[in-house]
C-alpha positions as CSV (number, residue, x, y, z in Angstrom):
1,X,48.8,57.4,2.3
2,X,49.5,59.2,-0.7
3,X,51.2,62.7,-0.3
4,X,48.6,65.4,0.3
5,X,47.9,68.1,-2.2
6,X,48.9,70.9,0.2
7,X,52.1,69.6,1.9
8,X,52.9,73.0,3.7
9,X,49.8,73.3,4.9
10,X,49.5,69.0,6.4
11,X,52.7,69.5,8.2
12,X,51.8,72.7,9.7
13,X,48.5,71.2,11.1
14,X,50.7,68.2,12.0
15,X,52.5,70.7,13.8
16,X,49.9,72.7,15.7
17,X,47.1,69.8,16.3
18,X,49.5,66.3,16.2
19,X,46.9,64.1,14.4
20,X,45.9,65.0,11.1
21,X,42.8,62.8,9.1
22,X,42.6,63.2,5.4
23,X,38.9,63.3,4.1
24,X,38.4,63.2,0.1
25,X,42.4,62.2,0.0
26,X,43.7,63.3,-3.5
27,X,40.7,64.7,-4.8
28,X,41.5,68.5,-5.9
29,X,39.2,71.0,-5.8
30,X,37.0,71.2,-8.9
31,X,34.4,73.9,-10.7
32,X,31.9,74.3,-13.6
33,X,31.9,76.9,-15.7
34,X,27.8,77.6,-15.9
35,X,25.4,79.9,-17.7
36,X,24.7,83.2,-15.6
37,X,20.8,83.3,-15.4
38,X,21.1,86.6,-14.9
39,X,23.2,87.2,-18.3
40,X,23.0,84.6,-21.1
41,X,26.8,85.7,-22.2
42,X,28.7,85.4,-19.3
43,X,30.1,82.3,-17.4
44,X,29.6,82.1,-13.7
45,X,31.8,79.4,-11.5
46,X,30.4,76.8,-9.6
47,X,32.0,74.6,-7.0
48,X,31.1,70.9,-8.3
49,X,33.7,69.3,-5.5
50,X,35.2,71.4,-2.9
51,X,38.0,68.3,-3.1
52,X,40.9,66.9,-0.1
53,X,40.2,68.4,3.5
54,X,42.4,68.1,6.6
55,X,40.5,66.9,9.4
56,X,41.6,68.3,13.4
57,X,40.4,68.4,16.5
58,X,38.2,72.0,17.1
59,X,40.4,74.7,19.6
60,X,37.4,76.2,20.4
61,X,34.7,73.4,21.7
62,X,35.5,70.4,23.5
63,X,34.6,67.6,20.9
64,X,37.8,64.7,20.7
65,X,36.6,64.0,17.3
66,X,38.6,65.4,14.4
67,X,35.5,67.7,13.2
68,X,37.1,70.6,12.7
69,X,37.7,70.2,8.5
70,X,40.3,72.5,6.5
71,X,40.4,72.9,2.9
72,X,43.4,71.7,1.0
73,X,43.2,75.1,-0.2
74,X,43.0,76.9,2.9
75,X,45.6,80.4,3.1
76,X,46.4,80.6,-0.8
77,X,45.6,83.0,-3.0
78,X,42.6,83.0,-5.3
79,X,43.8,83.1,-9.1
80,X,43.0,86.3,-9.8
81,X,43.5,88.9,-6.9
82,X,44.9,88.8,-3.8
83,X,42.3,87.5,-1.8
84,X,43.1,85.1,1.0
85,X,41.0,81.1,1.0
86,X,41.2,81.6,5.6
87,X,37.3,80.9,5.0
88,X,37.7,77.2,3.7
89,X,37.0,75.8,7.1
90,X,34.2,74.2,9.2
91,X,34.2,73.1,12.5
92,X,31.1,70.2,12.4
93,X,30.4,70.1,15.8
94,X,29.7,73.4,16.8
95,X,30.2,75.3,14.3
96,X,32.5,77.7,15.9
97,X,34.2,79.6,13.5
98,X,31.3,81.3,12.6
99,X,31.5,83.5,15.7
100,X,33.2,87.0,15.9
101,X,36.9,86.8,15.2
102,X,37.3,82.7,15.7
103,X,38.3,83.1,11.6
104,X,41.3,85.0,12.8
105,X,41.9,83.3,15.7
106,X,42.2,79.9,13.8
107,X,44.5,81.6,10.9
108,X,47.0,82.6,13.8
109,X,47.1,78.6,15.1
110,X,47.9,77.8,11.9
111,X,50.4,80.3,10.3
112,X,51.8,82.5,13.4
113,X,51.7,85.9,13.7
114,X,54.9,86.9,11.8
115,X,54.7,88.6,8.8
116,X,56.3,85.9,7.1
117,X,54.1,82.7,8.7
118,X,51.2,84.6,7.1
119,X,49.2,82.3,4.6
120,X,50.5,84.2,1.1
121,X,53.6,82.5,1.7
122,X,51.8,78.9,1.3
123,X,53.7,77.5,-2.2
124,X,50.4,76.3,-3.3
125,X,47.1,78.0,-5.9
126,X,43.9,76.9,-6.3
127,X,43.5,73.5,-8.3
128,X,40.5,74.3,-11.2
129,X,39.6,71.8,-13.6
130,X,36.7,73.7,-15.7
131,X,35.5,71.7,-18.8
132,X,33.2,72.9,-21.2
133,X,33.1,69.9,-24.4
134,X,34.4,71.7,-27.4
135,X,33.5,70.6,-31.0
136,X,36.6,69.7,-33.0
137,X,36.6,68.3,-36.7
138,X,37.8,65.5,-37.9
139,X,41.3,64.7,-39.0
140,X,40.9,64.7,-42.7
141,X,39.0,62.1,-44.8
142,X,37.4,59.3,-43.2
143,X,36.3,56.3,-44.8
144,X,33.8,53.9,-42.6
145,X,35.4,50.5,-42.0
146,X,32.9,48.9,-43.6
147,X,32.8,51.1,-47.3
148,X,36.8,49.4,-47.4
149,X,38.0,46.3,-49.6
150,X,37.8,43.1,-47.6
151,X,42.0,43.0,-47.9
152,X,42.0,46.1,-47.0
153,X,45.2,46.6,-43.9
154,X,42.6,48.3,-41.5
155,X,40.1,45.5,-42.2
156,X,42.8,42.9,-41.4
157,X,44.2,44.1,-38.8
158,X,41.0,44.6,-36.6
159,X,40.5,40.9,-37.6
160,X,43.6,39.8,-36.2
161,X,42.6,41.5,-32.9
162,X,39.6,39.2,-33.3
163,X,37.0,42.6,-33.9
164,X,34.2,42.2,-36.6
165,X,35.1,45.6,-38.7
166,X,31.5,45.9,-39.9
167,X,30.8,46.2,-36.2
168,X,33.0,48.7,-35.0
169,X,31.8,50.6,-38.0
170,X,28.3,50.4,-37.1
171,X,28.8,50.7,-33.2
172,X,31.5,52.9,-33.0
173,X,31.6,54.7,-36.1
174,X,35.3,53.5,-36.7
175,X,36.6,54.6,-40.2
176,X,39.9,54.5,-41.8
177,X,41.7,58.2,-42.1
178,X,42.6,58.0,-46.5
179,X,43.5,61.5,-46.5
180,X,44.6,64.3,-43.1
181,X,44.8,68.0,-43.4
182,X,47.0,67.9,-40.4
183,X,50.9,68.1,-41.0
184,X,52.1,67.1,-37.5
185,X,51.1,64.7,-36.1
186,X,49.6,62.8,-39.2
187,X,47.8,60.8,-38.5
188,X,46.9,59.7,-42.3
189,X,46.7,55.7,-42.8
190,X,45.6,55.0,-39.0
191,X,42.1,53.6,-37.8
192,X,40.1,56.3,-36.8
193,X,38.1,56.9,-33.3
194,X,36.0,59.1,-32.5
195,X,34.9,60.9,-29.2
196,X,31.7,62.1,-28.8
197,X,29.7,63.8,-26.0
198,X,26.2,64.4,-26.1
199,X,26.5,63.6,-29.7
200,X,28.8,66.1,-30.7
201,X,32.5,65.4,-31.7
202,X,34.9,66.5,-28.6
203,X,38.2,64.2,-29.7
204,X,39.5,61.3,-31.5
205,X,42.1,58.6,-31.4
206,X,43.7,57.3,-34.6
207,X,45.8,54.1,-34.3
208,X,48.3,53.1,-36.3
209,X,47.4,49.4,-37.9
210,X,50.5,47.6,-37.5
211,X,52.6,47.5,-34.2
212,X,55.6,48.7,-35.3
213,X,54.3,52.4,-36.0
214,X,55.2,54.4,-33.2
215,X,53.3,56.1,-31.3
216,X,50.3,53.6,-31.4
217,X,47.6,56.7,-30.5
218,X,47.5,60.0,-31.4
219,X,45.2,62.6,-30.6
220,X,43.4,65.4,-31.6
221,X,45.7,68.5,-30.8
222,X,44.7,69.7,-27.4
223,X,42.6,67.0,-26.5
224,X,42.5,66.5,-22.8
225,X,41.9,62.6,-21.9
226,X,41.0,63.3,-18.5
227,X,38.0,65.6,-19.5
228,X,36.7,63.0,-21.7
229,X,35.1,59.4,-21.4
230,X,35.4,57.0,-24.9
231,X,31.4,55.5,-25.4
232,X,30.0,58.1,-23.1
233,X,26.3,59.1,-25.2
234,X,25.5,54.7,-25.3
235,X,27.0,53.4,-22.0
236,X,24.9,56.3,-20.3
237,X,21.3,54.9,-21.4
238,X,22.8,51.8,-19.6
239,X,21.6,50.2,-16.3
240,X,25.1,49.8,-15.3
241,X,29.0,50.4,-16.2
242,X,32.3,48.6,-16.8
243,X,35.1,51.3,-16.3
244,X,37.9,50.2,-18.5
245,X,41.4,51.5,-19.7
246,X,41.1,51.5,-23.4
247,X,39.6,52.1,-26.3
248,X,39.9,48.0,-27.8
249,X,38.4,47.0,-24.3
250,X,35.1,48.2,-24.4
251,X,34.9,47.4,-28.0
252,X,35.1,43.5,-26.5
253,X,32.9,44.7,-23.5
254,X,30.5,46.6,-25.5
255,X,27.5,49.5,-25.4
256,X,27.7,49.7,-21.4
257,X,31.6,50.1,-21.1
258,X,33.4,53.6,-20.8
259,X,37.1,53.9,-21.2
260,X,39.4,56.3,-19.5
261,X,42.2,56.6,-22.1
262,X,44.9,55.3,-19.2
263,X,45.0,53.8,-16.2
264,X,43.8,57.1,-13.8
265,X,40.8,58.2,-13.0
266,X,40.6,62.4,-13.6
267,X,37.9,64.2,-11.0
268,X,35.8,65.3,-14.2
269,X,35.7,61.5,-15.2
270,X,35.0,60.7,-11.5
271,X,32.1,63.5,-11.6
272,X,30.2,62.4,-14.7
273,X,30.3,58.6,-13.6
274,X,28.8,59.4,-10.7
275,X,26.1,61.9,-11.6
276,X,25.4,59.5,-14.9
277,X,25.2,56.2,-13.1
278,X,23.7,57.2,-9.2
279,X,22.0,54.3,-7.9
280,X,23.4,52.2,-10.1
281,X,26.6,49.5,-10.3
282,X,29.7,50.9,-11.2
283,X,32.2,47.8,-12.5
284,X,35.9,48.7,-12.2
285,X,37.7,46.2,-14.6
286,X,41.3,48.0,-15.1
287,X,44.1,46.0,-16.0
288,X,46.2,43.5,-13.5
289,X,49.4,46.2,-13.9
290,X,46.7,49.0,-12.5
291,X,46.0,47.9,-8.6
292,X,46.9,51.1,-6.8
293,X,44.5,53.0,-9.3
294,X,41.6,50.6,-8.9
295,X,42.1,51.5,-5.2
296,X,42.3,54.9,-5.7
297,X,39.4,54.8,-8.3
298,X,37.0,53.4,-5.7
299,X,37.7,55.8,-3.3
300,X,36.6,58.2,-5.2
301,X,33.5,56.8,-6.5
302,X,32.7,55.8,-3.0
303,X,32.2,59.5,-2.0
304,X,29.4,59.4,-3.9
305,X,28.2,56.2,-2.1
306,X,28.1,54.4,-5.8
307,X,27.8,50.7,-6.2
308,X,31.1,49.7,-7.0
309,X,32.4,46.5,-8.0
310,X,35.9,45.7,-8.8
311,X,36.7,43.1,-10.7
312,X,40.7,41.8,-10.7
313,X,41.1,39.6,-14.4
314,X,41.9,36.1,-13.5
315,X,46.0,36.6,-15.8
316,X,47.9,38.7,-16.8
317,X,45.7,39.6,-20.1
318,X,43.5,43.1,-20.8
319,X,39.8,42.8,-21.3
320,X,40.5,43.3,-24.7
321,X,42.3,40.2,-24.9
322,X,39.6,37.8,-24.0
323,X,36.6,36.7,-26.1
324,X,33.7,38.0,-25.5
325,X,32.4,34.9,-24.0
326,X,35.2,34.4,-21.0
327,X,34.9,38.3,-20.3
328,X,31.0,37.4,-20.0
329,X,31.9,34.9,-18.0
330,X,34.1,36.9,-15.7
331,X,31.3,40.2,-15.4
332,X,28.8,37.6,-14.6
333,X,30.6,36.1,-11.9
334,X,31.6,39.1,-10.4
335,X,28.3,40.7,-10.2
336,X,26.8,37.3,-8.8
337,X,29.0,37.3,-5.9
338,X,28.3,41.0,-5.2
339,X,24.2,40.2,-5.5
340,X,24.3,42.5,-8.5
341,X,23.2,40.0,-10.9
342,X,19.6,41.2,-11.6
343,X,21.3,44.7,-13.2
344,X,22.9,43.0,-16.5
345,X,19.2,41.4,-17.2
């Protein structure tokens, strides 16, 4: 088990109810920012995942089961005010803390009833994750791969990674940055990657073309990776998707791969994957060095009772190091033996 997000608050229940069950383990809580209907210019917050809960056995009925659920977030402090979270709890058996003074009742199991057990002194706030895509511009002067000389550096190497540049250009809009207006980082002389969603430009990667310029990636100042999934707008009109690492990967894998720019999957990534791709199969192919986040990626997809299939690479090699062939090979084989063939028809 990994260590919970509230700590304080798992031993205390450990304390006060002996076994504790975590449900959603290491999901934080997570919210939308959406239009008021009521006023086009304000923002109000929804609750897209209410995240990690602690799972006890009820005080107040006599069911064994451990269906009394508390909130990871349960007695901390809202981010603005001093309001207390002692409502994030729900007993699912009787719903008993929705009588007359159980709330307070429960609070006092769980925190005491010194002035200094009280829930303000948790060490913990409210995890938020809002997102709202934010257009950025490009780094400077792009060329397309394809408008370059055929010697060209950025030409060549792509071909040494065994890419056809004319494709990337055409797929994946990859140019060449001749020119940045940025200072620091530049990333002038680098291959250049955009990130769109919903057709609109939200990040980009540049990479340097040799493997001796360090670092290999950078980024658009203040892009956040996690908020973000390479190849969303194609992959989405897909009847299925191959979760990858990086960027080079689902160039090999092509139009129905997504990249998560590392090896973790972030809560908004988990979100959109499964609101994009309900009903459908999900196909986990991380690298070999990446087995404890291919665990944890499933568990999180399976909340959403997704069709996921992972799929472990036969060596030590990323996706982006086979052919497009053998990787065929290995998503076909995969998807045979979990009777999922009929979806890459």
């Amino acid at each position: 088990m990994v260590e919970p997000l509230n700590p304080v608050l798992y031993r205390l229940l450990e304390q006060k109810f002996g076994s504790v069950k975590i449900a959603n383990e290491g999901c934080p809580a997570y919210f939308n920012k959406l239009p008021d209907p009521t006023n086009p210019r304000r923002k109000i917050i929804h609750s897209a995942s209410w995240g990690e809960y602690y799972c006890v056995q009820c005080p107040f009925c006599n069911d064994h089961r451990p269906r009394l659920w508390i909130n990871h977030r349960y007695g901390s402090e809202v981010e603005y005010g001093r309001r207390q979270l002692t409502h994030l709890a729900v007993c699912y058996n009787n719903n008993c803390l929705h009588e007359p003074g159980r709330s307070a009742q429960l609070e006092q199991i769980v925190f005491g009833v010194g002035k200094n057990l009280r829930p303000r002194s948790l060490p913990i706030k409210p995890v938020t994750d809002v997102f709202e895509p934010q257009a950025v511009e490009p780094p400077g002067e792009i060329v397309s791969l394809r408008d370059l000389p055929a010697d060209h550096a950025a030409r060549v190497y792509v071909q040494q990674r065994k890419f056809d540049p004319d494709w990337l250009a055409d797929k994946f809009d990859v140019g060449f940055v001749a020119a940045s207006k940025l200072l620091k980082p530049n990333p002038a002389g680098r291959l250049y990657i955009p990130i769109k969603y919903h057709n609109e430009l939200v990040g980009w990667q540049c990479r340097a073309i040799n493997d001796t310029t360090l670092p290999k990636y950078l980024n658009a100042p203040n892009m956040r990776k996690s908020a973000v999934l390479y190849n969303y707008d194609a992959a989405s009109k897909e009847p299925y998707v191959i979760v990858v690492e990086g960027v080079p990967a689902v160039w090999r894998l092509g139009s129905a791969a997504v990249c998560l720019f590392g090896k973790s999957m972030s809560l908004f990534q988990k979100n959109l994957i499964a609101k994009t791709w309900a009903g459908k199969p999900v196909f986990l192919m991380l690298d070999n060095d990446a087995s404890q986040e291919m665990a944890q990626a499933q568990i999180l997809l399976r909340q959403h009772s997704l069709q996921v299939v992972p799929i472990e690479l036969p060596d030590e090699r990323d996706p982006a190091d086979y052919s497009v062939p053998a990787i065929t090979d290995i998503l076909i084989d995969r998807a045979s033996s979990a009777g999922m063939l009929d979806a890459l028809a």
